[in-house]
C-alpha positions, -999 to +999 in steps of 0.1 A: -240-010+671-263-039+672-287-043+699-284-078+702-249-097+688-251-127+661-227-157+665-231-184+639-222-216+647-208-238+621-206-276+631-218-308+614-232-322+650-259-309+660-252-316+697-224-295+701-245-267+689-264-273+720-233-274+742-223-239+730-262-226+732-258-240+773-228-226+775-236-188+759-269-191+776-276-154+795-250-135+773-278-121+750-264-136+716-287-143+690-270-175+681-275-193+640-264-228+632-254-244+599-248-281+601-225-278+571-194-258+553-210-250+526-248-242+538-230-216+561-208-200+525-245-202+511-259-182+539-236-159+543-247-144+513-273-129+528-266-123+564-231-117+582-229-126+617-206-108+643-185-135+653-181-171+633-173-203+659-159-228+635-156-268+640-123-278+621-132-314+613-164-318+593-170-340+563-167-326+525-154-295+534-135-292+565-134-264+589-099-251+573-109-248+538-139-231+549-122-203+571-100-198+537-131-195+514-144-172+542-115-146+544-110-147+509-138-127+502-134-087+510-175-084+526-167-110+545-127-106+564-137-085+590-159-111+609-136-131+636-136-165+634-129-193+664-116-225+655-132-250+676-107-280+674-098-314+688-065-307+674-038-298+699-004-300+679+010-266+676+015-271+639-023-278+634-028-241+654-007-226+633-024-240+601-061-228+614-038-191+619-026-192+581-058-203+571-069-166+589-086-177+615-084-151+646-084-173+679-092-213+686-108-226+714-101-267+721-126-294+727-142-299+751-155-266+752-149-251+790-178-224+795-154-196+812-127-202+784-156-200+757-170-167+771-140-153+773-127-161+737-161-149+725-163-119+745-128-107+734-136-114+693-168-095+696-150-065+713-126-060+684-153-062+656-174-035+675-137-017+676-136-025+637-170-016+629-168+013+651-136+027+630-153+019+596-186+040+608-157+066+620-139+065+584-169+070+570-185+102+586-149+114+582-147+104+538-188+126+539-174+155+559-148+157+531-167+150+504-191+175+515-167+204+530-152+199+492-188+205+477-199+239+495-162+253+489-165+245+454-197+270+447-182+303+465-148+294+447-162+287+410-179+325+417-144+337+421-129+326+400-154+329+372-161+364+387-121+371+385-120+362+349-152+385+340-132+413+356-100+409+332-122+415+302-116+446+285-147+469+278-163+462+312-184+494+323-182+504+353-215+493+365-203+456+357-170+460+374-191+469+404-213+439+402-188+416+395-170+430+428-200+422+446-204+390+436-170+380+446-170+396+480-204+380+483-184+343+477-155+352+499-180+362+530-200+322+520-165+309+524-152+325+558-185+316+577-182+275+567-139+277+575-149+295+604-176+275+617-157+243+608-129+254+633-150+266+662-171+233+654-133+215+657-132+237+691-164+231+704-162+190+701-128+187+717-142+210+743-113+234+743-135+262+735-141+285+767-174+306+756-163+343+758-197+356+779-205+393+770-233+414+775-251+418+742-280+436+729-295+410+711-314+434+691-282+449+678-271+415+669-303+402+650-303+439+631-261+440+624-267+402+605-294+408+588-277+437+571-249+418+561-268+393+548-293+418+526-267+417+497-274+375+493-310+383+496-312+407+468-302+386+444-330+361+448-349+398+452-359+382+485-375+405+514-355+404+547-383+414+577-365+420+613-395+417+641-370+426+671-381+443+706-368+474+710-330+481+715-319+485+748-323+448+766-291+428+774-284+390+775-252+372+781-241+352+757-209+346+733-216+371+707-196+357+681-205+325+686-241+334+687-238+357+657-224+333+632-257+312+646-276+339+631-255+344+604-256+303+595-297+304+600-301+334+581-281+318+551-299+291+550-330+304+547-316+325+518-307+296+499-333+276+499-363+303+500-376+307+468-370+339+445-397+370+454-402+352+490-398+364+523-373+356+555-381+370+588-361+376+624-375+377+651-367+381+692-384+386+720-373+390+756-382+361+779-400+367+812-375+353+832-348+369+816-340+348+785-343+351+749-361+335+720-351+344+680-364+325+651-360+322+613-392+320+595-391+312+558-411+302+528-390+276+516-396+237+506-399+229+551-385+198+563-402+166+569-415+151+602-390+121+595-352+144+590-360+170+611-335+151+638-314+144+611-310+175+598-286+188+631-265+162+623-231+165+609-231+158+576-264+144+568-279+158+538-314+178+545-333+181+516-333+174+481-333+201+461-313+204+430-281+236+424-288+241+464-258+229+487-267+202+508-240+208+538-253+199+570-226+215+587-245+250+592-271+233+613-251+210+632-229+243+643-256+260+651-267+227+678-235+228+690-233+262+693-266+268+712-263+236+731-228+250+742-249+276+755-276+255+775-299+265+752-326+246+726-330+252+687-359+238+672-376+238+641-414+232+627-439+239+602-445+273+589-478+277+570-487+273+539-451+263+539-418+265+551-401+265+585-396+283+613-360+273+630-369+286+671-333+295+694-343+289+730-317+307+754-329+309+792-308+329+816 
């Protein structure tokens, strides 16, 4: 939302400009004028106020044909507009409401009624503007929940297909198996994080508390993410403390954070590279795993961004761009009172740090 609200005043006397600046004075409203109809058309092109307060009777073009002209144009119908009339016969207030103006206020302007008017406009555009920014995260997480199910479902399919041909060897029945149960494991992390995502934001998730060996954990996803690895003939290094050590946390929760952080570092590692795990047992009981990787790292500037839903990380081309894994994975660890982190990795790359105190 807007830190500070624009009203602009349209209104061919100048004085009564000042009687609504008086009047609006202490209500932190940064407040425009435009002495005629058409200036204020003109300067709407290039800046849209929150909230439009209207004189009716102005020379040239009155205050009528210029609410029309104003809701006639799609950028523009969503900003409420307040008649401000000398007009009192209920057939002139119904003209300024077909014209599609959203409330009227009568001169002379009484302060309390003013505020009021002008407080109750501005609440339903932040209401409007707040459902367009909702409509929107909502039209990304489908376009992009459509994206990173299209990849692991072209492999199937495609892999399916290869698997009908006659002549196959062996060898290439095998690999095409792979690749499809490689696809089908891609695809039940992202529906399954999506729903305990779904569960975690509507707070009906309860976190299941276990006692884990988080060296178990760490060495159980890292072999079940070697096969995805391998064909980027990447090295997978586990640096864990020895076996043995215990932590409560959700372990399936906390392993499809590994599994989520190991991926991505798969993906967007470069062939012949290197992705390490490693944990270590805090002092006061805690734990701390982190994801190093040799990949492209993430700038100063998105590495905020990047744990948000749906906002794209990085650019690189034929690499999914979902930010869902991350975003789970802060909801996830949050959930758990705990931090996750990232920064630099040198030369390059990045090191994403999980933070879990007891």
């Amino acid at each position: 939302m807007h830190s500070q609200l624009s009203i602009l005043v349209i209104d061919d006397e100048p004085d009564n400009f000042d009687v609504v600046e008086t009047l609006l004075d202490g209500e932190n409203y940064q407040l425009y004028y435009a002495p005629s109809g058409q200036q204020a058309l003109n300067r709407l092109n290039s800046f849209q106020p929150d909230l439009i307060l209207l004189d009716v009777m102005m020379p040239d073009l009155d205050g009528m044909e210029v609410c029309q002209r104003i809701k006639a144009d799609p950028q523009w119908q969503a900003v409420p507009i307040i008649m401000v009339t000398a007009l009192t016969a209920k057939e002139d207030l119904a003209r300024c409401l077909a014209m599609g103006a959203d409330d009227f206020i009568s001169k002379p302007i009484n302060g309390v009624e003013l505020r009021a008017r002008v407080h109750s406009m501005l609440r339903i555009k932040q209401q409007y503007d707040s459902m367009q920014v909702l409509m929107k995260l909502r039209e990304d997480m489908v376009n992009m929940i459509v994206h990173d199910l299209r990849n692991p479902l072209t492999s199937i399919v495609l892999g399916t297909e290869i698997l009908r041909l006659p002549g196959l060897s062996p060898e290439q029945q095998q690999g095409k198996a792979d690749q499809i149960f490689l696809a089908t494991q891609q695809l039940q992390l992202l529906i399954d994080s999506l729903l305990i995502m779904a569960k975690l934001e509507s707070e009906k998730m309860v976190l299941n508390y276990t006692e884990v060996d988080i060296c178990a954990l760490c060495m159980s996803a890292v072999e079940d993410i070697k096969a995805i690895a391998a064909q980027k003939n990447q090295t997978l290094i586990s640096e864990l403390p020895e076996p043995g050590s215990i932590i409560a946390v959700d372990a399936v929760i906390f392993r499809r954070v590994l599994d989520n952080l190991l991926s991505n570092a798969v993906k967007f590692s470069p062939s012949n590279s290197q992705v390490t795990l490693r944990g270590e047992y805090l002092a006061g009981g805690g734990v701390k795993v982190q994801v190093v990787d040799f990949g492209p790292g993430v700038p100063q500037d998105l590495r905020q961004m990047i744990f948000e839903k749906y906002e794209i990380g990085t650019g690189m081309p034929d690499v999914s761009q979902i930010g869902l894994g991350l975003a789970f994975c802060k909801m996830a660890i949050e959930a758990h009172s705990g931090t996750i982190t990232i920064e630099d990795n040198h030369p390059n790359g990045s090191i994403f740090t999980v933070l879990l105190q007891k």
